[in-house]
N, C-alpha and C positions, 0 to 999 in steps of 0.2 A: 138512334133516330134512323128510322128507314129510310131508303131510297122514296122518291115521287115517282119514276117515268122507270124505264125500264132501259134507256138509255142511259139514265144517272146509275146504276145498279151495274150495267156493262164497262161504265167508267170507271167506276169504282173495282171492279175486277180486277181490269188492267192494273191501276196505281197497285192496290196489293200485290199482285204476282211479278211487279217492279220490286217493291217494298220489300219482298222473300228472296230475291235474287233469281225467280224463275224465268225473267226477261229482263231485257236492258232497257232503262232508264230512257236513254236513245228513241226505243221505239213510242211513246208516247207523244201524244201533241194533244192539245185541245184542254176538254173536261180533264180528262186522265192526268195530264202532264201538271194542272193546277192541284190534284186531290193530292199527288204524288207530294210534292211538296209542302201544303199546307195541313195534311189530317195525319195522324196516328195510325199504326197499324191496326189498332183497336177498334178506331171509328170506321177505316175503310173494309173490316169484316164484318161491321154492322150492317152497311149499305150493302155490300158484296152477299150478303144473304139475306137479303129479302127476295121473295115470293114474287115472281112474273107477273103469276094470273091476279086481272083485274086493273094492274096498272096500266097506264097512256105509254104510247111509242117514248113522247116527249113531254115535257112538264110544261103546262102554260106559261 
């Protein structure tokens, strides 16, 4: 499933590069700190690559 917003796509970033051990866990708070604990490495490189253009800053 793709991202909606392009914010959710930034968050999902982060949890991943948590998830890989390329940053601490620590630095997360918000969207990020819930994907981190709740999705799959699997699911958060789904969201994690989706395509900027066309989507909204933020998801209604």
């Amino acid at each position: 499933m793709p991202a909606k917003s392009k914010a959710q796509q930034r968050a999902a970033g982060a949890a991943l590069a948590a998830k890989r051990g390329e940053t601490s866990k620590s630095d997360l708070y918000g969207a990020a700190r819930e994907m981190y604990d709740t999705m799959t490495e699997e699911e958060l490189e789904d969201y994690a690559a989706t395509d900027h253009d066309g989507l909204p800053e933020k998801k209604d």
